[in-house]
CHARMM internal coordinates of N, CA and C (Angstrom, degrees):
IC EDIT
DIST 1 N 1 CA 1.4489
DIST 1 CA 1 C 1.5204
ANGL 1 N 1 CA 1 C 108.49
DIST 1 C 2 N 1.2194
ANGL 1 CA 1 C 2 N 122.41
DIHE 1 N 1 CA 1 C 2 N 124.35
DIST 2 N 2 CA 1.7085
ANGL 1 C 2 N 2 CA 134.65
DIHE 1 CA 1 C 2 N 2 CA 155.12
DIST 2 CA 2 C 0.9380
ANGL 2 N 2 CA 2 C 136.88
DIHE 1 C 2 N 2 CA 2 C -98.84
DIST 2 C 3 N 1.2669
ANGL 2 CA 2 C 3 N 140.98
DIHE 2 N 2 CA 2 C 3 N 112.37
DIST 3 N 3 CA 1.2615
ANGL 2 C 3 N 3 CA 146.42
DIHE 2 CA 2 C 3 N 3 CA 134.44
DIST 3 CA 3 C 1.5846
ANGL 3 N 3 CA 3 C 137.35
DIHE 2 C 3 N 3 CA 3 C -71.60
DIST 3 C 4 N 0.8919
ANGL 3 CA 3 C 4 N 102.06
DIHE 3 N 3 CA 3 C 4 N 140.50
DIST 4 N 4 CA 1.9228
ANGL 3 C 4 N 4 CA 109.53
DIHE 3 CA 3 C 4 N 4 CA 157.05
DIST 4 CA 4 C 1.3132
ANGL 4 N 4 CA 4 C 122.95
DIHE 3 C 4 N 4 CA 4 C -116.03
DIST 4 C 5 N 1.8691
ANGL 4 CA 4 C 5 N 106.11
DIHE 4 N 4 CA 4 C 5 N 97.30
DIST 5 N 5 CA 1.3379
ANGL 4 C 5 N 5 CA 128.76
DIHE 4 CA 4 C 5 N 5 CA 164.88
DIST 5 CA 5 C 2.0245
ANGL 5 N 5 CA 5 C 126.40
DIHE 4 C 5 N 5 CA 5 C -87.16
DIST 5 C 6 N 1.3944
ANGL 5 CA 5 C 6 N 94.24
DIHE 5 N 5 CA 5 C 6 N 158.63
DIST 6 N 6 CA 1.1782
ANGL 5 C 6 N 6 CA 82.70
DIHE 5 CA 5 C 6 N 6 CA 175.16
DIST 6 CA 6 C 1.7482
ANGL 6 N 6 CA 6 C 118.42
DIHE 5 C 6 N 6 CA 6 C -92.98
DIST 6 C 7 N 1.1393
ANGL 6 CA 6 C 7 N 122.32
DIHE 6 N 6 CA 6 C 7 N -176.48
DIST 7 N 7 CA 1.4851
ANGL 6 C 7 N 7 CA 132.39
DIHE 6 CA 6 C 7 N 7 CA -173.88
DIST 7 CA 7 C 1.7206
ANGL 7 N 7 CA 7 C 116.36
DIHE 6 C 7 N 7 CA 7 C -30.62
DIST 7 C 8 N 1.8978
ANGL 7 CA 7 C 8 N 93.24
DIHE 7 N 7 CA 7 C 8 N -73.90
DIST 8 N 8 CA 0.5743
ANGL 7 C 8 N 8 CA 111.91
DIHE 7 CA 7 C 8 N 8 CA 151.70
DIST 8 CA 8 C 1.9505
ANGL 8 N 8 CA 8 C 163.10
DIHE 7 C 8 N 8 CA 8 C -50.08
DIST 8 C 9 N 0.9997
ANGL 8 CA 8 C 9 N 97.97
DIHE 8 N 8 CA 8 C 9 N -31.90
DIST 9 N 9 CA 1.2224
ANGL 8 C 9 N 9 CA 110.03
DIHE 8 CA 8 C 9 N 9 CA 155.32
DIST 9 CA 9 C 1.6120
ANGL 9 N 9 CA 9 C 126.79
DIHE 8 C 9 N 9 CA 9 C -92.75
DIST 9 C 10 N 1.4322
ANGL 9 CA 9 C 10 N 116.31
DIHE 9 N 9 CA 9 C 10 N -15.37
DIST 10 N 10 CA 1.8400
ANGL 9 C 10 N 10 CA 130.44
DIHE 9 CA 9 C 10 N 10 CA 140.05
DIST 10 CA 10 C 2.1187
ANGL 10 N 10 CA 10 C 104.66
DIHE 9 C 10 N 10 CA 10 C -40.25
DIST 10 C 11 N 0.9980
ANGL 10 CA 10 C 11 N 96.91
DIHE 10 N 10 CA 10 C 11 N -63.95
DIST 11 N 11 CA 1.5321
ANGL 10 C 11 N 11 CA 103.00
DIHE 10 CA 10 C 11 N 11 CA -164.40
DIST 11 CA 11 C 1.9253
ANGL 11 N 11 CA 11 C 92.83
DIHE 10 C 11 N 11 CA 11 C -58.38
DIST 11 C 12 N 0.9433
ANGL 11 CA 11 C 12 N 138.74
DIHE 11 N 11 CA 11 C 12 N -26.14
DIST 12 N 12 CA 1.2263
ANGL 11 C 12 N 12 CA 128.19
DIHE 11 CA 11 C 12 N 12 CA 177.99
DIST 12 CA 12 C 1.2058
ANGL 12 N 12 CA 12 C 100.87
DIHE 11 C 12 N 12 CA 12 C -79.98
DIST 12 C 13 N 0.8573
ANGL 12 CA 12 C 13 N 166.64
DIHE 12 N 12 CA 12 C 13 N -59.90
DIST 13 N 13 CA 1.6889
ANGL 12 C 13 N 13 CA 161.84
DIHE 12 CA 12 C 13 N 13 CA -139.87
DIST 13 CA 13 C 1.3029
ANGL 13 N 13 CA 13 C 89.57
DIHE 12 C 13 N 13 CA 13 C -49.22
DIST 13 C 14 N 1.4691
ANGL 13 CA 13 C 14 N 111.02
DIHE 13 N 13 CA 13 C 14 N 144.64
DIST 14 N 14 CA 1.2286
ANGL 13 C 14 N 14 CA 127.70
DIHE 13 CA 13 C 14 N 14 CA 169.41
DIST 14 CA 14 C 1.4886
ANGL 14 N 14 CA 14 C 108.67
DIHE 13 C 14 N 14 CA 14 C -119.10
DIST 14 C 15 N 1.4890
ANGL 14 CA 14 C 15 N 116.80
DIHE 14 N 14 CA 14 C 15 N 131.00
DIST 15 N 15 CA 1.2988
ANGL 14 C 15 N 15 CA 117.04
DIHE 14 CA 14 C 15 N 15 CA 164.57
DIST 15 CA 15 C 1.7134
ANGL 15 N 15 CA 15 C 106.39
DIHE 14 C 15 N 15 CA 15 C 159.52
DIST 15 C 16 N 1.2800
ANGL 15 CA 15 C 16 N 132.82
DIHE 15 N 15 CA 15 C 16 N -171.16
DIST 16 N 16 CA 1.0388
ANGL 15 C 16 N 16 CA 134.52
DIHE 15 CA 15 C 16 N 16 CA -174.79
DIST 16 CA 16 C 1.3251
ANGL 16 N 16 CA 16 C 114.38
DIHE 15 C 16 N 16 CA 16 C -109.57
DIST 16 C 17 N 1.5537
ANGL 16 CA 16 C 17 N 124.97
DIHE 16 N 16 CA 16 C 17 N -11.96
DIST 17 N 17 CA 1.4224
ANGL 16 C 17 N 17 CA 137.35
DIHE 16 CA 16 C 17 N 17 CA -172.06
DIST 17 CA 17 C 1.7998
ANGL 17 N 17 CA 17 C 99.78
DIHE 16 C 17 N 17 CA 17 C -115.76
DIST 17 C 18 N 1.4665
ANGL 17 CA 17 C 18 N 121.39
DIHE 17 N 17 CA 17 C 18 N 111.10
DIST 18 N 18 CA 1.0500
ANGL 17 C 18 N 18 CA 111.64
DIHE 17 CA 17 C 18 N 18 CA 171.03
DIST 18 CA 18 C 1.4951
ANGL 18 N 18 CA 18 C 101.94
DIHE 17 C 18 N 18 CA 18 C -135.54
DIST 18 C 19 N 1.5879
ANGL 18 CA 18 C 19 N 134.70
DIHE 18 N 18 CA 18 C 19 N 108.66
DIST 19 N 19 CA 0.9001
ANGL 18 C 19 N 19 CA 106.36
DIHE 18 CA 18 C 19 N 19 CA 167.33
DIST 19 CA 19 C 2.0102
ANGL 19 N 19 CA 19 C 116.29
DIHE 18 C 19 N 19 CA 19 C -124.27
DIST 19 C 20 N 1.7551
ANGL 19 CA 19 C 20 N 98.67
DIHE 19 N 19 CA 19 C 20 N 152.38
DIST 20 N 20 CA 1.3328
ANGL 19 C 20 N 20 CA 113.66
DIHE 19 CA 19 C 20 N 20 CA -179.25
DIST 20 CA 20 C 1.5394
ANGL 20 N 20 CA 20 C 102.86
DIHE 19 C 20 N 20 CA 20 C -64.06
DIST 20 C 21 N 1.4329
ANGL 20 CA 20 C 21 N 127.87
DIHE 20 N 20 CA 20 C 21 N 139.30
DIST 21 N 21 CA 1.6124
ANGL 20 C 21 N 21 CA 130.73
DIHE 20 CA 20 C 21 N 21 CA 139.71
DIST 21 CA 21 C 1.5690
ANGL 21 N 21 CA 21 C 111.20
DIHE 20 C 21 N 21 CA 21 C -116.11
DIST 21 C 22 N 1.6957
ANGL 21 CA 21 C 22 N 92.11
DIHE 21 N 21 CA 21 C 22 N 124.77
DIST 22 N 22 CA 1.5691
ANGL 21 C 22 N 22 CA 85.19
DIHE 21 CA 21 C 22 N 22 CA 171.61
DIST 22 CA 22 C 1.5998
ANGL 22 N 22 CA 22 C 121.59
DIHE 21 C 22 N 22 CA 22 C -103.89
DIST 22 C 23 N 1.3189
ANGL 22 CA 22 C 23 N 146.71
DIHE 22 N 22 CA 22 C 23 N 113.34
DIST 23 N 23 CA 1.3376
ANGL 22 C 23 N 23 CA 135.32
DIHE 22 CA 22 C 23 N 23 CA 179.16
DIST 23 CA 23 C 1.3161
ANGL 23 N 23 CA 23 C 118.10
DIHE 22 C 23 N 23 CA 23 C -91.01
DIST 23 C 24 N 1.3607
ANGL 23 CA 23 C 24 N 125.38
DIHE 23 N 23 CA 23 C 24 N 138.95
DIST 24 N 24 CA 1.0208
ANGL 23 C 24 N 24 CA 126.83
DIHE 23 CA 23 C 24 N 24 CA -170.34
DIST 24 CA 24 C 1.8697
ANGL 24 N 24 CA 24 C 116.45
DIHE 23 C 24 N 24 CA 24 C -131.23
DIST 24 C 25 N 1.1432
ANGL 24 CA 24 C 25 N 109.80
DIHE 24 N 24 CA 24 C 25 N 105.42
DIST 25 N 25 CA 1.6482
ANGL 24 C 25 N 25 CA 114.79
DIHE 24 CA 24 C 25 N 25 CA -164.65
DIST 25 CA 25 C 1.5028
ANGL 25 N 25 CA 25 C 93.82
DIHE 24 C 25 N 25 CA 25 C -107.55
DIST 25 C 26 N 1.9610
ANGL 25 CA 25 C 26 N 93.70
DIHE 25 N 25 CA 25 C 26 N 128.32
DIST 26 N 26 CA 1.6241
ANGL 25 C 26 N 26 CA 82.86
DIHE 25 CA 25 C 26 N 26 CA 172.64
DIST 26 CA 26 C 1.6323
ANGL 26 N 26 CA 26 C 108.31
DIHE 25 C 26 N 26 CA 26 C -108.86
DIST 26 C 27 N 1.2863
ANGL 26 CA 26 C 27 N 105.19
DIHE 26 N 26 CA 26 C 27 N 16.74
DIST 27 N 27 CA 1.6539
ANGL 26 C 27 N 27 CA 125.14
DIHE 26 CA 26 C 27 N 27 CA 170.33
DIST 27 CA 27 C 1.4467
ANGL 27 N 27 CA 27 C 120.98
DIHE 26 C 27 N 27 CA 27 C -97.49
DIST 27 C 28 N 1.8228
ANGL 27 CA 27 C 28 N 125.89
DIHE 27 N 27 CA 27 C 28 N 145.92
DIST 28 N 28 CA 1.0989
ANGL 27 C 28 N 28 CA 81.55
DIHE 27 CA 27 C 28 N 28 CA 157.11
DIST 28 CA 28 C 1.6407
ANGL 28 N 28 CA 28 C 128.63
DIHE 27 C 28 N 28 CA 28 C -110.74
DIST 28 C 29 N 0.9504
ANGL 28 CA 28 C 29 N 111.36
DIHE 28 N 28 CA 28 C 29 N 110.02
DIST 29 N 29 CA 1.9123
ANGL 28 C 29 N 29 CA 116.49
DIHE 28 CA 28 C 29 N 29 CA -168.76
DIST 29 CA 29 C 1.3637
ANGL 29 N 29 CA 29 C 118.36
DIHE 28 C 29 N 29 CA 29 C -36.80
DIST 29 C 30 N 1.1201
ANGL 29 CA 29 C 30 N 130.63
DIHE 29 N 29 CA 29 C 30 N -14.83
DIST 30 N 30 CA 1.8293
ANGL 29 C 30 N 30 CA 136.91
DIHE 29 CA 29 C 30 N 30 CA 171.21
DIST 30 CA 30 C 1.3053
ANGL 30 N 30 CA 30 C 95.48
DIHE 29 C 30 N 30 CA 30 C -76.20
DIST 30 C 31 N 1.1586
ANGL 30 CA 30 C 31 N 139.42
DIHE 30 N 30 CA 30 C 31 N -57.07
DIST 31 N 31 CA 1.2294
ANGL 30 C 31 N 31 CA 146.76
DIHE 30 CA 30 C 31 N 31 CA -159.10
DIST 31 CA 31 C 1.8159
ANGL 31 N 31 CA 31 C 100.05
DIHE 30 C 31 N 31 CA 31 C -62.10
DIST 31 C 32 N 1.5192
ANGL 31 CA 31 C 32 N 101.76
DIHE 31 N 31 CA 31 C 32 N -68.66
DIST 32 N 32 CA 1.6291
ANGL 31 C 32 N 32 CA 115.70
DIHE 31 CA 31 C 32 N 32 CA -178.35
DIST 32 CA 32 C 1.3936
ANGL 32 N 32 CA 32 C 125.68
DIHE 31 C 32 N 32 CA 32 C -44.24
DIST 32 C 33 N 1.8702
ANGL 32 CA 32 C 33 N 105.13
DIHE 32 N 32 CA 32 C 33 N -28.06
DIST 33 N 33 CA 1.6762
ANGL 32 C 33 N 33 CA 103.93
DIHE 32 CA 32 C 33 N 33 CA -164.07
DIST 33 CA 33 C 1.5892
ANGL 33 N 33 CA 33 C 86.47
DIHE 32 C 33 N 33 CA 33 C -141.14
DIST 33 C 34 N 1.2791
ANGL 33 CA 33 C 34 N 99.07
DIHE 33 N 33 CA 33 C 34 N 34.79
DIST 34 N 34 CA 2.0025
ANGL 33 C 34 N 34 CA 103.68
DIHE 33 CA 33 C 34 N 34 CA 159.99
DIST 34 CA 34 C 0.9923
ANGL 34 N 34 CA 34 C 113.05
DIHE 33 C 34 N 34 CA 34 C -55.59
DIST 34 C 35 N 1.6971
ANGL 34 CA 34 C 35 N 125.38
DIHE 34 N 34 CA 34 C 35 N 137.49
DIST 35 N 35 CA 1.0197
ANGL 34 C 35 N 35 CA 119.66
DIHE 34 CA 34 C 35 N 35 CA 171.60
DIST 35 CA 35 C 1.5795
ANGL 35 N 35 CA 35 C 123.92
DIHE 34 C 35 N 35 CA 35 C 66.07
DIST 35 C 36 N 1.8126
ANGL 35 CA 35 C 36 N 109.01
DIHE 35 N 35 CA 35 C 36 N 14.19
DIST 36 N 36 CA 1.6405
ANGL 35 C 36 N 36 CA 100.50
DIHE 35 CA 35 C 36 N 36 CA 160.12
DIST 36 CA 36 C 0.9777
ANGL 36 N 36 CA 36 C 118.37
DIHE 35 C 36 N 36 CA 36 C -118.15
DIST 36 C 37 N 1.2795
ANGL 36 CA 36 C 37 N 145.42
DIHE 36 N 36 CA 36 C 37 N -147.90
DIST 37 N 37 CA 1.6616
ANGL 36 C 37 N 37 CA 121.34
DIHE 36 CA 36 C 37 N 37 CA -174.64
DIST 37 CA 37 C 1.2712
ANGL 37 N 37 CA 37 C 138.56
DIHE 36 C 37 N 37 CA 37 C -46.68
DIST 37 C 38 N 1.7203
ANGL 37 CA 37 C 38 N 88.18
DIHE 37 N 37 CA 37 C 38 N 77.26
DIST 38 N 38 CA 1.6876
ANGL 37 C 38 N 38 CA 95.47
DIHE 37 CA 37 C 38 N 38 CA 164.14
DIST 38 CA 38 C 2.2211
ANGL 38 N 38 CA 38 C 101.61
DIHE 37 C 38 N 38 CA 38 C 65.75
DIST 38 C 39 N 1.2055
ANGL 38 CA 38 C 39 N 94.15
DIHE 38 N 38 CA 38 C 39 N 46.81
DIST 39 N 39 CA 1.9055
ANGL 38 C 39 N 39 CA 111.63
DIHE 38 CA 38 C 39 N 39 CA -172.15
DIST 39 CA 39 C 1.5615
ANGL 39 N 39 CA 39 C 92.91
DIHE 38 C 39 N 39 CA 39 C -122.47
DIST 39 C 40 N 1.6007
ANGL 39 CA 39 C 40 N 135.44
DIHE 39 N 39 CA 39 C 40 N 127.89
DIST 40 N 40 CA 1.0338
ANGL 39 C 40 N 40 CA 135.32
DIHE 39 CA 39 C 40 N 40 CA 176.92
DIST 40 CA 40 C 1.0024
ANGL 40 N 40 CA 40 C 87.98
DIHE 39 C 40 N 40 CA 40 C -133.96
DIST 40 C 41 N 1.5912
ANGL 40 CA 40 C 41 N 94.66
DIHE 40 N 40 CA 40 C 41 N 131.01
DIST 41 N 41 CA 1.5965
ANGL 40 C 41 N 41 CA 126.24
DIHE 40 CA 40 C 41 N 41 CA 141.06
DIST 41 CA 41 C 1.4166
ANGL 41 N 41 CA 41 C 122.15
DIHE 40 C 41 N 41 CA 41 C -40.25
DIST 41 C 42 N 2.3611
ANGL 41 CA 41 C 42 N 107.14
DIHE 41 N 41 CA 41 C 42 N 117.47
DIST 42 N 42 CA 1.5523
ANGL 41 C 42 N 42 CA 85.64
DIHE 41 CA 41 C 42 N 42 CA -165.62
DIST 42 CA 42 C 1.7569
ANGL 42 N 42 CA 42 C 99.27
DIHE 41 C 42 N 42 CA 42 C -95.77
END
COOR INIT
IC SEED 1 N 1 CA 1 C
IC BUILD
């Protein structure tokens, strides 16, 4: 499961398993696959 939270509401999570993913696109993919399955251009 993924999400994108902010800072702050990260620092609340409670539990012993927290882990960061960082993604890094040097494209922008809305643009590239506009208009294919159901992908909008933001």
């Amino acid at each position: 499961m993924f999400t994108i939270v902010e800072n702050a509401a990260y620092d609340t999570v409670k539990g012993e398993e927290k882990t960061v993913g960082v993604l890094k696109f040097d494209k922008d993919l809305s643009k590239e696959f506009s208009g294919r399955n159901g992908v909008d251009a933001a």
